[in-house]
C-alpha angles and dihedrals in degrees: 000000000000122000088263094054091051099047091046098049080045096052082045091058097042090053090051095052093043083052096051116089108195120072099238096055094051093044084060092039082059096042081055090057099044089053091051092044077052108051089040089056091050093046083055091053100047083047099047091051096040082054094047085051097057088047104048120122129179102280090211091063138046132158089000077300125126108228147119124255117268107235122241132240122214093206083055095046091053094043088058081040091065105037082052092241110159105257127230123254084250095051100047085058093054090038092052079045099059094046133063095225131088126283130264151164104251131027096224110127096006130119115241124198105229111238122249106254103059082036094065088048087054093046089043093052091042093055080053103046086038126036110198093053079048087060110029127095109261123198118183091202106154104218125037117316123222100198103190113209126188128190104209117205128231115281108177109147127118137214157221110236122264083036120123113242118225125251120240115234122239124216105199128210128160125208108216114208106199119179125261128172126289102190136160136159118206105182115211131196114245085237084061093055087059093069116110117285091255104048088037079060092046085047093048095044089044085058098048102044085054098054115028095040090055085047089052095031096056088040089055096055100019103022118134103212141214088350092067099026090253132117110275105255118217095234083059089059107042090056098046090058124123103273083340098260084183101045118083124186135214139170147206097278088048101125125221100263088052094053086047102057087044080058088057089041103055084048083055090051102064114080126246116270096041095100095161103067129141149210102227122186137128115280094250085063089056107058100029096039118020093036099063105050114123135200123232079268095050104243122134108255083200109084119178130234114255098201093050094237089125136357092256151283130270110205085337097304107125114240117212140171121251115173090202102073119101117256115281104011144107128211123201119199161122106238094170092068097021102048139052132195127191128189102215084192127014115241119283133186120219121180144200142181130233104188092186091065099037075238140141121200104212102194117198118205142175142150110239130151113178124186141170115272101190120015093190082065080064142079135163137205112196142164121254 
């Protein structure tokens, strides 16, 4: 079984168990997945080492030279992976290592993990370029993701001794993260391609940070959900609240003091415990909208970070930028406590020539679903 047939056996599963309705038949739906995760994972084992055993030379000699092997890197092996550079008997083990796909002689057409340490510089200048993928809680759990959530209610009593304490009752509830798409395709011209190893990184990095943070970015806060295979974003689901209780309105005749108190509002509206919470809105928002509103003494309740670390702070709340939310809102909210992200399958970059066009098509995918996990962690400010 190739890395095609799995993915698609394992996109045939998944569809199945979306499509089941009781919990017993999905719970066995998933076991069937797992098993076949499993037996994938050891058929890339058994290749990998049968690979390493045909290409095995005396690690004392080479070329009539006594001298030790030279280890290999995996961040060097991608790098020649994406330039399309042939890769050594000894890189192609530790690139078939590093993958979960059958081995093979060349890279070309094949989908490569990148490595960690140029991923966490992509997550880390994605958290920059985006806030709220800066703030969430991320998992990176292969397989679906059952995430349990209780609301407690309040026990406060006290009591003599010898006396039995109540118990507190627990509401349950369970977010489910199941695993959409993330795709996106960055061509690059083959004279590109002939830059130095290091800035065709940068290059490369730059691109993906760009495109796939704004496709995260825009599905954490706009995203539709199961109904169109995307995360589940949390102004979809503020709106689509019963008789929204976290989403306040205002137009263009709304005067300063009213905007004002909806500020406080929304601030009243977010329950106790989530201290980082933030105000988050375009930049355009910020300075037209949240700058200029006054007090009933006239004072600017916006006032601005000295250090630049963000644009302000209005009555002690942070106030960032964040390009994904829609024109004219504000969103309030801790995502590091009321949202979760998980990455089904960690990124991975494919690539493929088109010689007519001196081009490479360099394809990003992933498998990510993202939800909220609290709504009372939420508010949101929007134009009528």
């Amino acid at each position: 079984m190739n890395q095609q047939e799995y993915e698609n056996k394992r996109k045939e599963l998944v569809d199945i168990a979306e499509s089941l309705t009781t919990a017993e038949e999905i719970n066995a739906k998933i076991a069937e997945i797992e098993a076949l995760d499993r037996a994938f994972d050891e058929e890339i084992k058994a290749q990998t080492a049968l690979e390493r055993i045909k290409n095995m030379t005396n690690p004392f000699k080479q070329n009539g030279q006594n001298d030790f092997k030279k280890t290999v890197s995996y961040d060097d092996v991608f790098a020649k992976y994406i330039k399309g550079e042939e890769l050594t008997a000894e890189e192609r083990i530790c690139f078939n290592a590093n993958n979960v796909q059958n081995s093979t002689t060349t890279t070309s057409g094949n989908a490569a993990v990148i490595p960690q340490t140029l991923a966490k510089e992509i997550i880390a200048e994605i958290g920059e370029t985006h806030a709220v993928l800066r703030d969430v809680k991320e998992f990176h759990v292969k397989g679906y993701l059952t995430i349990p959530k209780g609301t407690m209610t309040a026990n406060v009593g006290w009591y003599e001794e010898g006396d039995t304490a109540a118990d507190a009752s627990v509401a349950t509830a369970k977010i489910d993260l199941a695993a959409y798409d993330l795709r996106t395709n960055m061509p690059v011209s083959f004279r590109m391609k002939e830059m130095a190893t290091p800035e065709f990184l940068a290059f490369i990095k730059e691109k993906i940070v760009e495109q796939a943070g704004d496709k995260l970015a825009n599905a954490v806060i706009n995203g539709l959900g199961v109904s169109e295979s995307q995360p589940t974003g949390i102004v979809t689901v503020l709106n689509n609240e019963a008789d929204t209780p976290r989403v306040i309105t205002y137009t263009k005749a709304t005067t300063d003091a009213e905007l004002e108190a909806n500020i406080r509002a929304m601030i009243g509206k977010i329950k106790s415990g989530y201290k980082n919470k933030k105000f988050y809105a375009k930049n355009a928002v910020i300075w037209n909208l949240l700058a200029g509103i006054k007090d009933g003494e006239g004072r600017n309740i916006f006032i601005p970070d000295p250090t630049g670390t963000f644009p302000g702070r209005i009555f002690g709340v942070a106030v960032v930028e964040e390009d994904a939310i829609p024109d004219d809102a504000v969103l309030l909210g801790d995502f590091s406590k009321g949202y979760v992200i998980n990455f089904n399958k960690d990124l991975t970059l494919m690539q493929q020539d088109r010689n007519k066009a001196a081009e490479t098509d360099y394809t990003l995918y992933g498998l990510v679903d993202g939800k909220p996990v609290v709504n009372e962690a939420f508010a949101l400010l929007k134009k009528l």
